[in-house]
ZAPA-988022 format. One record per residue (C-alpha): residue in three letters; residue number from 1; x, y, z. Coordinates in pm, 1 decimal. Example, Ala and Ser with C-alpha at 12.3 -4.5 7.8 and 13.67 -1.06 7.14 Angstrom:
BEGIN
{resn=ala resi=1 X=1230.0 Y=-450.0 Z=780.0} $
{resn=ser resi=2 X=1367.0 Y=-106.0 Z=714.0} $
//
This chain:
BEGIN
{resn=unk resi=1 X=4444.7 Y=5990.9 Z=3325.5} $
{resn=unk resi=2 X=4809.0 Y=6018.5 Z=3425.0} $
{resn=unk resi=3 X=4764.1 Y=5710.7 Z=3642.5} $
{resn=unk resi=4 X=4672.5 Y=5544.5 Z=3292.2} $
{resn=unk resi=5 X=4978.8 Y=5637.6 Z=3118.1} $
{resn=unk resi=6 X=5189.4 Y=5573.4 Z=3383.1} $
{resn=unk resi=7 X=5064.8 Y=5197.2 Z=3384.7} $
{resn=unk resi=8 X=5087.2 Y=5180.5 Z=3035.2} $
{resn=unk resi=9 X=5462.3 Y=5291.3 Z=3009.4} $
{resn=unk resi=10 X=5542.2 Y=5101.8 Z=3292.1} $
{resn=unk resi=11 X=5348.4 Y=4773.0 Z=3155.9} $
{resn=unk resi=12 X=5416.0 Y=4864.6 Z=2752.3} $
{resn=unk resi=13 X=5608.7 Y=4560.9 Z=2663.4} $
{resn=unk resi=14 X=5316.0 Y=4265.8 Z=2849.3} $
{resn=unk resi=15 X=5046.8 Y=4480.6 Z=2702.6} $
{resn=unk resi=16 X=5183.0 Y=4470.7 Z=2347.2} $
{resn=unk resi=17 X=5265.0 Y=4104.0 Z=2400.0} $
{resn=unk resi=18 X=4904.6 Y=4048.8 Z=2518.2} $
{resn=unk resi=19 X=4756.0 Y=4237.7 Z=2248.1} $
{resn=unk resi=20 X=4955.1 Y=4034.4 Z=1991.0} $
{resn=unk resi=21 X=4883.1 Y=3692.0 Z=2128.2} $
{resn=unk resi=22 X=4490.2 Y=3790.6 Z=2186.6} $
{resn=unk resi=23 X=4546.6 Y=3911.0 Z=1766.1} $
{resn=unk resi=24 X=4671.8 Y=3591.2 Z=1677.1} $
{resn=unk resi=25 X=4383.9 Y=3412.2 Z=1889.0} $
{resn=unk resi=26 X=4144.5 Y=3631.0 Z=1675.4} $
{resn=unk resi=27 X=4275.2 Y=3581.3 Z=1348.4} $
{resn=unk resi=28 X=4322.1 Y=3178.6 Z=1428.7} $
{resn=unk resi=29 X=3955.5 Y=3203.9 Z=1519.6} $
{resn=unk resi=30 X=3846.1 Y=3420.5 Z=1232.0} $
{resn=unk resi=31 X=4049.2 Y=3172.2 Z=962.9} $
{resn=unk resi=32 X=3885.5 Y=2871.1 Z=1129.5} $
{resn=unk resi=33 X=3550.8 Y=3030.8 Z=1119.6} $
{resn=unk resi=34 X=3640.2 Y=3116.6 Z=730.6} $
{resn=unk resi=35 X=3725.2 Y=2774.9 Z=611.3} $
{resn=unk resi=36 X=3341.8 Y=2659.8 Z=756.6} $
{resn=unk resi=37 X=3168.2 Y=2918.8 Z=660.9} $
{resn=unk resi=38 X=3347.2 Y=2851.1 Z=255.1} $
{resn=unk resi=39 X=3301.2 Y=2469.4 Z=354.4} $
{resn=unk resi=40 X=2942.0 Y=2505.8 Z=406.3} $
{resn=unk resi=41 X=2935.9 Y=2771.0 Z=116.7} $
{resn=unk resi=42 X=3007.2 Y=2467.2 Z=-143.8} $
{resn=unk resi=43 X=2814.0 Y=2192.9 Z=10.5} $
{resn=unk resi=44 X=2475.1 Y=2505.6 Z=-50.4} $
{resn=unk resi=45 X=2634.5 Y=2551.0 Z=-423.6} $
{resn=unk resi=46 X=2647.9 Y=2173.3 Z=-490.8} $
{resn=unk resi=47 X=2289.3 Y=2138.7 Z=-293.9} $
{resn=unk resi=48 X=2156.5 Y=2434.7 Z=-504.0} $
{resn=unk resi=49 X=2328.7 Y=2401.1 Z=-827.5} $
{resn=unk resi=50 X=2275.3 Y=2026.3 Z=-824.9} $
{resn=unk resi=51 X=2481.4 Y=1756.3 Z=-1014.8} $
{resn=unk resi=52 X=2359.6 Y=1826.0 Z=-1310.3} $
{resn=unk resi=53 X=2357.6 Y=2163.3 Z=-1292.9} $
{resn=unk resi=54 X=1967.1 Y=2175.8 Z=-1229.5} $
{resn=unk resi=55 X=1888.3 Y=2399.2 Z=-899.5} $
{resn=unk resi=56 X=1685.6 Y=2254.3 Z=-614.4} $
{resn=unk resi=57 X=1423.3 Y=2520.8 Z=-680.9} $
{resn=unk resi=58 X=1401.4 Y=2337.6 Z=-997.9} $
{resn=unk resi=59 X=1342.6 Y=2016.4 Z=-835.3} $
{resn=unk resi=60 X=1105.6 Y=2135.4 Z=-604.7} $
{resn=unk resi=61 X=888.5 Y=2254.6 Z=-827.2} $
{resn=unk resi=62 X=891.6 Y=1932.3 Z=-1037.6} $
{resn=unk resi=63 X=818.7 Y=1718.0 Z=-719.8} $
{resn=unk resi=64 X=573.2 Y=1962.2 Z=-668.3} $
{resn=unk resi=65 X=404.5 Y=1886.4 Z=-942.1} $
{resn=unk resi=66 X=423.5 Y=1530.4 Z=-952.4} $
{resn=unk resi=67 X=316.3 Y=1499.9 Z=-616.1} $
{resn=unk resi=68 X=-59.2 Y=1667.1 Z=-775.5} $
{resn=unk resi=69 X=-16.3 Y=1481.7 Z=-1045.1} $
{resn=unk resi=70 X=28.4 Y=1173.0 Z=-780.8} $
{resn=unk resi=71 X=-288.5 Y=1283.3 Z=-577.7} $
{resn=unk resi=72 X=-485.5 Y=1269.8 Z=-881.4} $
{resn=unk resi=73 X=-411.7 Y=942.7 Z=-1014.4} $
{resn=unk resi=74 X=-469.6 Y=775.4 Z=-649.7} $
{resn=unk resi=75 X=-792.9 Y=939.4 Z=-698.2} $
{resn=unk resi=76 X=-900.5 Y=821.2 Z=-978.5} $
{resn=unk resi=77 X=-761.8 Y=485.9 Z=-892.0} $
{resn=unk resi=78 X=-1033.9 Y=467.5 Z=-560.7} $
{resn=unk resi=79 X=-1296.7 Y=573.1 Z=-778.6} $
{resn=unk resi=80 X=-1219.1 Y=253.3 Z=-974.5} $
{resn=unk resi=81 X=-1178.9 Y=15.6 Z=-681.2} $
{resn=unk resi=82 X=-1512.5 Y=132.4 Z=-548.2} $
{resn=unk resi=83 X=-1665.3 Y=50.2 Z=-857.7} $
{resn=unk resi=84 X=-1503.5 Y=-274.9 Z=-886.7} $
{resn=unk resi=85 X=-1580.3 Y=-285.6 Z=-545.1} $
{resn=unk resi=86 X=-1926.0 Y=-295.1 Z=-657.5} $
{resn=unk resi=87 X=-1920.1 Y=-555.7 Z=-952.8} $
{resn=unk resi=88 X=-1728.8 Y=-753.3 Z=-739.4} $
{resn=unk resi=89 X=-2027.3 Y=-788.2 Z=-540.1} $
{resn=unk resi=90 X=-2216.9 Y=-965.1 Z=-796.4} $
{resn=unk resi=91 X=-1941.1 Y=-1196.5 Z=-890.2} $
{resn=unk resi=92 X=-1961.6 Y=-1567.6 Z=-768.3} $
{resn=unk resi=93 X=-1796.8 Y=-1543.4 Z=-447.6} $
{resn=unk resi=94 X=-1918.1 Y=-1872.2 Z=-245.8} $
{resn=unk resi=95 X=-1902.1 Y=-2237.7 Z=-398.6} $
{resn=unk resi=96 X=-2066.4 Y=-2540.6 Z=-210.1} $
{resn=unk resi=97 X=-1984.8 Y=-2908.1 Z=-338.7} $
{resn=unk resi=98 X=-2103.7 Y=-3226.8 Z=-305.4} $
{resn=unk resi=99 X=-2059.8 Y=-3556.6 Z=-424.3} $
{resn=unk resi=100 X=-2300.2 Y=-3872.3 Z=-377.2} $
{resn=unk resi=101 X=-2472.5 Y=-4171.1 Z=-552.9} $
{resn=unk resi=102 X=-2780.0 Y=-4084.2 Z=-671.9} $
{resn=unk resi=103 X=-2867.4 Y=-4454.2 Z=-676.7} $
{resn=unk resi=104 X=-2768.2 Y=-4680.7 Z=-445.4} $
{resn=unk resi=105 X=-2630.3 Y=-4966.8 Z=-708.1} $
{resn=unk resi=106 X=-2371.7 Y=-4781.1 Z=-875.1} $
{resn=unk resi=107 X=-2113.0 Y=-4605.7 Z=-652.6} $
{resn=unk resi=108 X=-1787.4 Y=-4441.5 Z=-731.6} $
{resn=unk resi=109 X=-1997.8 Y=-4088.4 Z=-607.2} $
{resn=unk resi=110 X=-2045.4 Y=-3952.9 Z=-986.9} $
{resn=unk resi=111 X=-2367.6 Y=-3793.1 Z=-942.5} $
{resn=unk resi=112 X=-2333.3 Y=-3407.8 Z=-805.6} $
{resn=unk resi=113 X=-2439.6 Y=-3066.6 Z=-721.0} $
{resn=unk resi=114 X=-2282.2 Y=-2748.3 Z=-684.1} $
{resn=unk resi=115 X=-2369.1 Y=-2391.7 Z=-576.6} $
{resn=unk resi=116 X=-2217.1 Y=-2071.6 Z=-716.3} $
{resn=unk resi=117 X=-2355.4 Y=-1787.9 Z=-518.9} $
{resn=unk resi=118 X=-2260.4 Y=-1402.8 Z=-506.6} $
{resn=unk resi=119 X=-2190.3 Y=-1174.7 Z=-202.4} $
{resn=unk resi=120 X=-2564.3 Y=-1129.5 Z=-165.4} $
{resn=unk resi=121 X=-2685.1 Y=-1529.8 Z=-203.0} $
{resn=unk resi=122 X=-2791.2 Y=-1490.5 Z=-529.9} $
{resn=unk resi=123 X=-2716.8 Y=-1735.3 Z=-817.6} $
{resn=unk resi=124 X=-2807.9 Y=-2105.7 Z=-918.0} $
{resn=unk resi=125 X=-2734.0 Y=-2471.9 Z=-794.5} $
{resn=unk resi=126 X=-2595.8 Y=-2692.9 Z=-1085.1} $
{resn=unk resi=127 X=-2660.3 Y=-3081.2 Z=-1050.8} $
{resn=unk resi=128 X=-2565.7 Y=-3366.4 Z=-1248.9} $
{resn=unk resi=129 X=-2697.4 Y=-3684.9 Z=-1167.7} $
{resn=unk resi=130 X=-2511.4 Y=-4018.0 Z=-1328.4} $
{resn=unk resi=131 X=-2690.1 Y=-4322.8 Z=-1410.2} $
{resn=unk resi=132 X=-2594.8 Y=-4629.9 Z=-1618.1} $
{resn=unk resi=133 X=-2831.4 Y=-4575.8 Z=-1903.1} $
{resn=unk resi=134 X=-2819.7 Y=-4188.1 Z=-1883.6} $
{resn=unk resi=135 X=-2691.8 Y=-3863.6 Z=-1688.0} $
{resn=unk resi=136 X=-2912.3 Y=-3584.4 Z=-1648.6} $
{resn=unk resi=137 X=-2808.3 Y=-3208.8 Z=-1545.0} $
{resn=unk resi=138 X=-2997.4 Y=-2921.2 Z=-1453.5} $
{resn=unk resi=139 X=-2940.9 Y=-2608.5 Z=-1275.7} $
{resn=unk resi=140 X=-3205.5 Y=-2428.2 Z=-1043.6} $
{resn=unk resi=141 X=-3174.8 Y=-2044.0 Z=-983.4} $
{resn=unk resi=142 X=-3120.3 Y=-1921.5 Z=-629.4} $
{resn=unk resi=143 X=-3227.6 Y=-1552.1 Z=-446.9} $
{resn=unk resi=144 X=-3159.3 Y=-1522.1 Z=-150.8} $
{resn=unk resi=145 X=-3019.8 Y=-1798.4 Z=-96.2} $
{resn=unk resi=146 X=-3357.8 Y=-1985.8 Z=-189.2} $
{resn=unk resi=147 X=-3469.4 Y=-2117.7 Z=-458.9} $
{resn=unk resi=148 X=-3823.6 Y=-2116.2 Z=-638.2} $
{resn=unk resi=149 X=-3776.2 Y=-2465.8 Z=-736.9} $
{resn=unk resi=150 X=-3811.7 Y=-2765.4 Z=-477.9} $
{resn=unk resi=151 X=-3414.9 Y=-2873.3 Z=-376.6} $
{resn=unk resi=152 X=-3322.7 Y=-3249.1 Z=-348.5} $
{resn=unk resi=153 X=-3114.6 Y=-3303.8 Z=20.5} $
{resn=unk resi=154 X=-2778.8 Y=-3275.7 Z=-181.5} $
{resn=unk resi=155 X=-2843.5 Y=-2912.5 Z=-365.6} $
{resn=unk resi=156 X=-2983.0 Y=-2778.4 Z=-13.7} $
{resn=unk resi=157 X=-2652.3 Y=-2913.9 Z=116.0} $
{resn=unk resi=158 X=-2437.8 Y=-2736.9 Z=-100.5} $
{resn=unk resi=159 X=-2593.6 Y=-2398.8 Z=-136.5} $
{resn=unk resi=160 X=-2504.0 Y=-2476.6 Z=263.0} $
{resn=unk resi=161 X=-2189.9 Y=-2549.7 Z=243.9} $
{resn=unk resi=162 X=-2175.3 Y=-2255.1 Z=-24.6} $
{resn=unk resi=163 X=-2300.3 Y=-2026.2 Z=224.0} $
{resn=unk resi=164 X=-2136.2 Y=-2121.6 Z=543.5} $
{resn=unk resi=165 X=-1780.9 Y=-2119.9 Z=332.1} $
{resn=unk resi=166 X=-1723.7 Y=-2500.9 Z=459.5} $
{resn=unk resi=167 X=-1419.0 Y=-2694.2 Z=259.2} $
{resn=unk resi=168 X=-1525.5 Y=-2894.7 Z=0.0} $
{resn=unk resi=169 X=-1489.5 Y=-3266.7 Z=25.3} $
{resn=unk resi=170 X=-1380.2 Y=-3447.2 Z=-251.4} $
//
């Protein structure tokens, strides 16, 4: 222990200098450290507080419950597309076309027939046939893409044409 005191009255002046400068280190660090920590202290008190005064937890929550409200409207919105999903089926979905001359004296191709078919090749063949004294039209059903009704060349043609999706010709 003497040893101790003897070093320390022989080295008093360097170890009071040391201890002041290693101080001053501390109390830099500690003042830097002080300024982040009340730096970060606001940006948490702006974050929580908000700009309008309205806390995060507040938002959250909201979110929260707009994201369920969110889930529930997609959901309901499915459940509608599947069931338009299903009309759609039935809707007239393929269209074959053709032009022709019914007779072989007239021209100009104003006699036709045209097929409106659904997903499932159901639906009729409409035909209009021109002629100089008269113009006839008549449409034949078609299941199946069939019909119960004999087809001239043309109608079988377009419920092809309906059927295969092939561009019309004009």
């Amino acid at each position: 222990m003497e040893q101790v005191r003897q070093i320390i009255e022989l080295y008093y002046a360097e170890i009071t200098i040391g201890t002041l400068v290693a101080f001053f280190i501390l109390l830099a660090l500690y003042l830097i450290a002080e300024i982040r920590i009340s730096k970060i202290k606001n940006r948490y008190n702006q974050l929580v507080r908000g700009m309008d005064g309205v806390s995060i937890e507040e938002l959250l929550i909201e979110n929260g419950n707009k994201m369920v409200k969110l889930e529930e409207d997609f959901s309901q919105l499915f459940s509608k597309v599947n069931s338009l999903d299903g009309k759609f089926a039935f809707s007239i979905q393929k269209i074959g076309y053709i032009r022709y001359d019914a007779f072989g004296d007239m021209g100009s191709e104003l006699s036709f027939s045209i097929a409106l078919l659904d997903e499932f090749l159901n639906g009729f063949v409409l035909t209009s046939i021109y002629g100089r004294e008269h113009s006839t039209c008549y449409a034949k059903p078609i299941k199946d893409g069939k019909s119960p009704y004999p087809l001239s060349v043309e109608e079988m043609q377009a419920i092809d044409r309906a059927i295969k999706g092939e561009n019309i010709n004009y």
